[in-house]
ZAGUNU-46541 format. One record per residue: x, y, z of N, C-alpha, C, O in turn; residue number from 1. Coordinates in nm, 3 decimals, decimal comma. Each point is the difference from the previous one (the first is absolute). Example, Ala and Ser with C-alpha at 12.3 -4.5 7.8 and 13.67 -1.06 7.14 Angstrom:
BEGIN
      n.c1      n.c2      n.c3     ca.c1     ca.c2     ca.c3      c.c1      c.c2      c.c3      o.c1      o.c2      o.c3   pos
     1,319    -0,569     0,780    -0,089     0,119     0,000     0,090     0,120     0,000     0,104    -0,002     0,066     1
    -0,139     0,107    -0,138     0,082     0,119     0,006    -0,077     0,109     0,073     0,051     0,111     0,017     2
This chain:
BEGIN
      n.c1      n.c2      n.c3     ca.c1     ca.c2     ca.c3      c.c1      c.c2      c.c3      o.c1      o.c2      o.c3   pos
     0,085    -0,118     0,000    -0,085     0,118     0,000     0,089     0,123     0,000     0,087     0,028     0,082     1
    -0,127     0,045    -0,195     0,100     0,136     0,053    -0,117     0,132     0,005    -0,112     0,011    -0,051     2
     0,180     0,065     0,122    -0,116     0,086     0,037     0,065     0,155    -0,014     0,121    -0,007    -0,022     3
    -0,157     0,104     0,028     0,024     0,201    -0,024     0,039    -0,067    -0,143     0,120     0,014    -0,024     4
    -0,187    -0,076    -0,065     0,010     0,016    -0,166    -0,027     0,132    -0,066    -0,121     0,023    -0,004     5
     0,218     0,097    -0,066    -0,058     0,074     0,010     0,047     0,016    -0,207     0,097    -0,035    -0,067     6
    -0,217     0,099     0,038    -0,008     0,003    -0,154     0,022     0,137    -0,062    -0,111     0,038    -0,037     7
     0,172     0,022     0,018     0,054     0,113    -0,016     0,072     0,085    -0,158     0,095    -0,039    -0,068     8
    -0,158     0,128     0,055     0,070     0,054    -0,150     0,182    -0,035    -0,008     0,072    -0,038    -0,093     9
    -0,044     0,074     0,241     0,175    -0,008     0,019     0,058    -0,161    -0,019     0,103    -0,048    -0,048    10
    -0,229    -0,012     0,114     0,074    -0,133    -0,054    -0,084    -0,062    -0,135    -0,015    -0,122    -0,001    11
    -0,037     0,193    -0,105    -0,048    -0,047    -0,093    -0,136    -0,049     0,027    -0,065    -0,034    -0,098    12
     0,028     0,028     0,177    -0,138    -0,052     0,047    -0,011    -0,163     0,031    -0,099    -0,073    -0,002    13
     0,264     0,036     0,039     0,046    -0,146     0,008     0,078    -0,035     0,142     0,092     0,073     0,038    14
    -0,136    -0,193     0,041     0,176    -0,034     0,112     0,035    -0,154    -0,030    -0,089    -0,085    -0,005    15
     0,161     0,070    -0,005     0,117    -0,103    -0,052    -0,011    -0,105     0,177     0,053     0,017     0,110    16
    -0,123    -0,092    -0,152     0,017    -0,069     0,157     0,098    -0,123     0,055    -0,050    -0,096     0,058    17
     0,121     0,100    -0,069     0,106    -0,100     0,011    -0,114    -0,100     0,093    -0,103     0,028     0,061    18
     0,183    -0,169    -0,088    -0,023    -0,110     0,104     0,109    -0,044     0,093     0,119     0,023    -0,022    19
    -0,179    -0,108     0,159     0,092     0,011     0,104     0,116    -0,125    -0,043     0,104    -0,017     0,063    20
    -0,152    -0,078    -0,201     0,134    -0,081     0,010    -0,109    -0,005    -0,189    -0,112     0,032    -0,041    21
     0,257    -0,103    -0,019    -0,055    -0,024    -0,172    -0,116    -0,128    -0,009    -0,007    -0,095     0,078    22
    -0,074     0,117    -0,185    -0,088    -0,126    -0,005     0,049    -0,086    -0,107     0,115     0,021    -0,040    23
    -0,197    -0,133    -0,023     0,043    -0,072    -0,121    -0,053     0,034    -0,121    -0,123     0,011    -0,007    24
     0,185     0,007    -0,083    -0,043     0,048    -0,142    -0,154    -0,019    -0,003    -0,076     0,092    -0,030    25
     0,018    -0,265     0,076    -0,157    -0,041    -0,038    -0,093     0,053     0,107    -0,122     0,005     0,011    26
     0,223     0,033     0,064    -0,145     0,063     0,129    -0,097     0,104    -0,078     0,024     0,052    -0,109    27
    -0,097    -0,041     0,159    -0,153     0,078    -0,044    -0,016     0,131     0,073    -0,024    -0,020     0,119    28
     0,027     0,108    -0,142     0,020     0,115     0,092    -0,164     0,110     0,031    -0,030     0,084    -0,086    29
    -0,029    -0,095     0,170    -0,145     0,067     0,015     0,041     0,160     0,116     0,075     0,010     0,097    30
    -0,149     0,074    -0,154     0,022     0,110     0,058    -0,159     0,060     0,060    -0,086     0,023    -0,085    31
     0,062    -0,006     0,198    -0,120     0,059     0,061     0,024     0,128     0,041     0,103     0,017     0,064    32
    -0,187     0,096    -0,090     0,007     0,113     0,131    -0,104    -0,016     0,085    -0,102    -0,065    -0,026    33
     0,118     0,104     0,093    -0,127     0,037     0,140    -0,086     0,108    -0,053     0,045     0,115     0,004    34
    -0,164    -0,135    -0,054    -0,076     0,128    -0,033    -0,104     0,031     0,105    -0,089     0,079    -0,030    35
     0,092    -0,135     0,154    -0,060     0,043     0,090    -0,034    -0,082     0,125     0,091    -0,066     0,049    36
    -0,230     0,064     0,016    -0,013    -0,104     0,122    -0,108     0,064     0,033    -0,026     0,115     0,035    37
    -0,054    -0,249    -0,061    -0,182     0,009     0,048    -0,003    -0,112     0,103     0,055    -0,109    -0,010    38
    -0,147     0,165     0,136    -0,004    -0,120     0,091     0,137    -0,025     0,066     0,011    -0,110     0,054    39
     0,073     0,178    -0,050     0,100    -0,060     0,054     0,113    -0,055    -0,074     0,111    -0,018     0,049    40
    -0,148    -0,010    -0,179     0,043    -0,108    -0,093     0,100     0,070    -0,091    -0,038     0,112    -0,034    41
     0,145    -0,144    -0,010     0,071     0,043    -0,083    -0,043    -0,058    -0,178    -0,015    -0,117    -0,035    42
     0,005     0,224    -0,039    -0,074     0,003    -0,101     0,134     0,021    -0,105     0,052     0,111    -0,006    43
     0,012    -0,249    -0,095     0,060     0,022    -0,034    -0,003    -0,041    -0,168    -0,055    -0,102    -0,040    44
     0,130     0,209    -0,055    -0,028    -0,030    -0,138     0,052    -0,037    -0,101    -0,031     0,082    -0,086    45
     0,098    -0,166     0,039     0,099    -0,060    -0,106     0,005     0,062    -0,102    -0,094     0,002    -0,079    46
     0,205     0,060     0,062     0,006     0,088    -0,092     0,051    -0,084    -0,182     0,036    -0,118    -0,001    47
    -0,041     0,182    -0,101    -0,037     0,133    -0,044    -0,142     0,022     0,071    -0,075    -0,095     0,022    48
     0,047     0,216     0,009    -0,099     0,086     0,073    -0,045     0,094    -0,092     0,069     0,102    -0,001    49
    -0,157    -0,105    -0,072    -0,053     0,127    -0,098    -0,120     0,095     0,063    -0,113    -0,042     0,024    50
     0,147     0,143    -0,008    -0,106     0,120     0,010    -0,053     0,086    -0,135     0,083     0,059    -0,069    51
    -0,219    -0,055     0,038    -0,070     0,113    -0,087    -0,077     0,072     0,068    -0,053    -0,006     0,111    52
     0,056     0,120    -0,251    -0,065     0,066     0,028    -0,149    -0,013    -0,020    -0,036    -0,091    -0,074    53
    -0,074     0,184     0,141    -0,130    -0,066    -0,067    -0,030    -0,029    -0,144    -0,069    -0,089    -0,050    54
     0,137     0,183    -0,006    -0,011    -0,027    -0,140     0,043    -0,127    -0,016    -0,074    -0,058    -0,079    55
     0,178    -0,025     0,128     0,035    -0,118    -0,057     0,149     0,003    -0,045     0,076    -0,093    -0,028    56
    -0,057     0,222     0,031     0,159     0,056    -0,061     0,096    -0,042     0,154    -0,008     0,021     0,121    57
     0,088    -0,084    -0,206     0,141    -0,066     0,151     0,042     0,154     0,037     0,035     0,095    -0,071    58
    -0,059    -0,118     0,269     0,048     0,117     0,081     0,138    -0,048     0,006     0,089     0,060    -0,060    59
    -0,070    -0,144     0,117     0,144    -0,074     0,002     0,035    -0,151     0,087    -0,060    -0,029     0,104    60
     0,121    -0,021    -0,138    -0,009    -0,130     0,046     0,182    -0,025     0,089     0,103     0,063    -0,025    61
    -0,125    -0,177     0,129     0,146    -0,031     0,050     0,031    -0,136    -0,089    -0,082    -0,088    -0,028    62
     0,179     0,092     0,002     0,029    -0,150    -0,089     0,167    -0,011     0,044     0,061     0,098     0,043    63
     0,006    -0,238    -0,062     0,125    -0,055     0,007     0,059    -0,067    -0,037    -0,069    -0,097    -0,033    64
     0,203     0,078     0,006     0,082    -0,091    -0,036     0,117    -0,025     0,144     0,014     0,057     0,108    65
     0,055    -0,177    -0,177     0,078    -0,085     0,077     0,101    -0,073    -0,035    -0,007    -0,061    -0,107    66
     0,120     0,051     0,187     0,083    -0,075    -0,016     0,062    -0,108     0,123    -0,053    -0,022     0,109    67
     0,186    -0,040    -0,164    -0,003    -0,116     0,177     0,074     0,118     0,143     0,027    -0,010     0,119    68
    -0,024     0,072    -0,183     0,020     0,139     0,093    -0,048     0,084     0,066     0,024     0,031     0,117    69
    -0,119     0,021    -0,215    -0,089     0,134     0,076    -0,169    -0,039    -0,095    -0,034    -0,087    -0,081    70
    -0,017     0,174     0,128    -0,147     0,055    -0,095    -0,014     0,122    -0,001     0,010     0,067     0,104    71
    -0,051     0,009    -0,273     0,027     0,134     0,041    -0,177     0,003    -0,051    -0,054    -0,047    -0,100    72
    -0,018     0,146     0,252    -0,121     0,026    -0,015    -0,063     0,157    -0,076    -0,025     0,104     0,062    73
     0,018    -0,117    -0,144    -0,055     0,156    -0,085    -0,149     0,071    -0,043    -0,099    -0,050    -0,054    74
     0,111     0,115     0,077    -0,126     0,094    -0,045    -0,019     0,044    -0,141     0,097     0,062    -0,044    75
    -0,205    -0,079    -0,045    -0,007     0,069    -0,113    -0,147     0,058    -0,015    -0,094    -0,054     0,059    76
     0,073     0,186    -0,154    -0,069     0,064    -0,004     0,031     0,120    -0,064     0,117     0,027    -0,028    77
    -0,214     0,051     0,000     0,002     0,076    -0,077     0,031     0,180     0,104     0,057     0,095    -0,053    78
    -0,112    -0,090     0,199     0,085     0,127     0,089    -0,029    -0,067     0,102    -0,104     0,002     0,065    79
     0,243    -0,089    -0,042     0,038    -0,066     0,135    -0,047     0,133     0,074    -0,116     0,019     0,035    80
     0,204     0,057    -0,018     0,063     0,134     0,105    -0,197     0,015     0,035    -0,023     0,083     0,088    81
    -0,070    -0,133    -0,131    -0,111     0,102    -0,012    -0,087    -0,135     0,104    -0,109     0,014     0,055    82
     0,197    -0,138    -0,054    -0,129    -0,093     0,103     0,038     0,026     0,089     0,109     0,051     0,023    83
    -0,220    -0,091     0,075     0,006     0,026     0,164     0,151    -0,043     0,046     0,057    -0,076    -0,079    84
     0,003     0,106     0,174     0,051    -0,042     0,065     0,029    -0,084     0,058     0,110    -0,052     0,013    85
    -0,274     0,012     0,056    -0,011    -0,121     0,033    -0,003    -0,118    -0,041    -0,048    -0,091     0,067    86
     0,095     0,077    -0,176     0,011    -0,124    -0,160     0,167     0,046    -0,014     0,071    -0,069    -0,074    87
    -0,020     0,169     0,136     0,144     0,017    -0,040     0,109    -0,003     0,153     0,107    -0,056     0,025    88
    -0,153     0,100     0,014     0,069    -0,018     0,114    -0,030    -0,104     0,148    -0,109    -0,037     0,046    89
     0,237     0,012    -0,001    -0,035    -0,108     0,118    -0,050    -0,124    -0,017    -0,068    -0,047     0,091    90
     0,092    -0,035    -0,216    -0,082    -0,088    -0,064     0,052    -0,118     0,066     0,120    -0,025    -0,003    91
    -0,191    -0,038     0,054     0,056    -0,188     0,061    -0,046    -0,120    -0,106    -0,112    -0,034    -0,037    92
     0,243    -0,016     0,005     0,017    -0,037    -0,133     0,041    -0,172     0,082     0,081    -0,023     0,090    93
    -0,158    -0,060    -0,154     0,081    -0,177     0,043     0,047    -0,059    -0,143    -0,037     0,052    -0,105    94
     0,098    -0,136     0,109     0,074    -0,040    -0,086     0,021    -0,152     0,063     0,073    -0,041     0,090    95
    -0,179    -0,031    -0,185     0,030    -0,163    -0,003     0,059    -0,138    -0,066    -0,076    -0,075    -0,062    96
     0,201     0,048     0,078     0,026    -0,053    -0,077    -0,042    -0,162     0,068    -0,012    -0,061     0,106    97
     0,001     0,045    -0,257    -0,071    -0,114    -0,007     0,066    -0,173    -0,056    -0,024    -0,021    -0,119    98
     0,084    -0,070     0,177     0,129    -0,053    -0,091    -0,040    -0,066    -0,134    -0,114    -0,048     0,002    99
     0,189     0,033    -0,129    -0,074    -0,005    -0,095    -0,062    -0,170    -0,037    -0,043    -0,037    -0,109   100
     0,054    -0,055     0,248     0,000    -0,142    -0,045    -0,186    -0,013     0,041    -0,080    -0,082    -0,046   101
     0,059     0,178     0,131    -0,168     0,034     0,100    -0,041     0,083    -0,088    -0,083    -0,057    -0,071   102
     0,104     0,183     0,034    -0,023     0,113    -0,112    -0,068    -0,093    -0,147    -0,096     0,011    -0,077   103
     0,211    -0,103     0,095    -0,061    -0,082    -0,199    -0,166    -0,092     0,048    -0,105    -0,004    -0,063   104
     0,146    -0,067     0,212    -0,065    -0,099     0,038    -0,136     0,034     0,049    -0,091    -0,083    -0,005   105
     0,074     0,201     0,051    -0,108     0,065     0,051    -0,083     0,088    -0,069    -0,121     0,003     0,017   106
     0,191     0,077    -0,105     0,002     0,072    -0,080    -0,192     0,045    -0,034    -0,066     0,102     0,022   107
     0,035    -0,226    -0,077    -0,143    -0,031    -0,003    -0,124     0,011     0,105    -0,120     0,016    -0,026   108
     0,178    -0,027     0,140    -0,059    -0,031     0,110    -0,021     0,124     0,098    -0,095     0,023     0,074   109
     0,188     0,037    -0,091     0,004     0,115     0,093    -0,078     0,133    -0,069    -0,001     0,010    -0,123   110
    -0,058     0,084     0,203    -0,111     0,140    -0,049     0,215     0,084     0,058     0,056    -0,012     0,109   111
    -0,022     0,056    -0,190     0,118     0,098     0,006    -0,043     0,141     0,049     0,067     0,087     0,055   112
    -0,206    -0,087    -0,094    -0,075     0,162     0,004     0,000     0,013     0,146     0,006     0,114     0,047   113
    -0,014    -0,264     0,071     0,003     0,029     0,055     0,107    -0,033     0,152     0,054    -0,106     0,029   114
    -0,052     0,193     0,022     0,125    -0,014     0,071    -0,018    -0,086     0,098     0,086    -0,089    -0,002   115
    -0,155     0,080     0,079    -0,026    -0,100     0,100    -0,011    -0,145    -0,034     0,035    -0,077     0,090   116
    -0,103    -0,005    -0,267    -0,008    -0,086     0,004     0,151    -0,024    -0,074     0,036    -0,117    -0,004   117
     0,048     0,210    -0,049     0,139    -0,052     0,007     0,053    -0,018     0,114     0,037    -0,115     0,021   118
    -0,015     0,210     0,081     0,015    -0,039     0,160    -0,031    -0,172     0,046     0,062    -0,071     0,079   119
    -0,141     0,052    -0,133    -0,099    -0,145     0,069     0,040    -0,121    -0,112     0,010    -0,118     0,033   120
     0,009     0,161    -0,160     0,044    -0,107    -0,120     0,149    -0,066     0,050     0,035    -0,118    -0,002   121
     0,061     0,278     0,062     0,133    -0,049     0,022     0,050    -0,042     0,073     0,110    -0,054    -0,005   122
    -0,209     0,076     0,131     0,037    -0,037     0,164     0,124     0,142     0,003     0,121    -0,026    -0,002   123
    -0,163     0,150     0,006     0,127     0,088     0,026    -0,137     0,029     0,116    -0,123    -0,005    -0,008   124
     0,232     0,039     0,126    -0,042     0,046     0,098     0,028     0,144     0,047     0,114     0,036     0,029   125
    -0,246     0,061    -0,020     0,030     0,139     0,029     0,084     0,015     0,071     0,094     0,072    -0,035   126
    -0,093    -0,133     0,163     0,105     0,033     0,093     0,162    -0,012    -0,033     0,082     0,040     0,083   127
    -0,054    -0,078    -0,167     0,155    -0,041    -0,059    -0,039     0,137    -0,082     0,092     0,077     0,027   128
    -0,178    -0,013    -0,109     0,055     0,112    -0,085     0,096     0,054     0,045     0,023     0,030     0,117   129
     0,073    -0,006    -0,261     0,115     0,084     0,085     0,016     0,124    -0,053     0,007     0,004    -0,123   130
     0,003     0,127     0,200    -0,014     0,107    -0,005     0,065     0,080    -0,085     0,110    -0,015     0,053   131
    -0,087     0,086    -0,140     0,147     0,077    -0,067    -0,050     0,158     0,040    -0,119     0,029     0,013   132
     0,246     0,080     0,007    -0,072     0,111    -0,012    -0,032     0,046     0,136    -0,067     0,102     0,017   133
């Protein structure tokens, strides 16, 4: 989990998140932010993340790439500088990797959209999350 994600004109509207040790080329890499908490509950969203406008016209979306190194999480859109804040700054971002022999094997089986039944597909236990940041 890394957390004060902050999205910014200065850094391109991008942060480069390193990982705490390298993964394997086939691992599967899933990225959630926290977009909020109803009930108590942490409400979390697998990104790419697309926002429109009512019209239907893209406000801007978070999307990513990856390597056995880092994941770099980015913003695109048409006037970053112009969304809330609160979509840009302070963002709590998870990052799941997934190994790629369960990733191929499960693949089918698992809802990715959602975070908890990957939680429960992998046996990863909240309490082991480990913190970055």
């Amino acid at each position: 989990e890394y957390s004060n994600v902050n999205f910014t004109m200065e850094n391109g509207y991008s942060q480069l998140l390193t990982y705490p040790h390298s993964i394997y080329t086939s691992d599967m890499v899933l990225v959630y932010r926290l977009s909020g908490i109803t009930g108590g509950n942490d409400i979390w969203k697998l990104l790419p993340e697309t926002y429109y406008f009512n019209s239907g016209v893209l406000d801007f979306r978070y999307d990513f790439d990856f390597t056995r190194y880092d994941v770099n999480i980015f913003m695109e859109g048409f006037d970053l500088a112009g969304v809330s804040s609160s979509y840009r700054s302070n963002q709590i971002l998870r990052v799941v990797v997934i190994p790629g022999f369960f990733g191929n094997k499960m693949a089918n089986t698992v809802d990715f959209n959602d975070y908890n039944a990957v939680v429960k597909a992998y046996n990863i236990n909240p309490e082991k999350v480990l913190k970055i940041k």
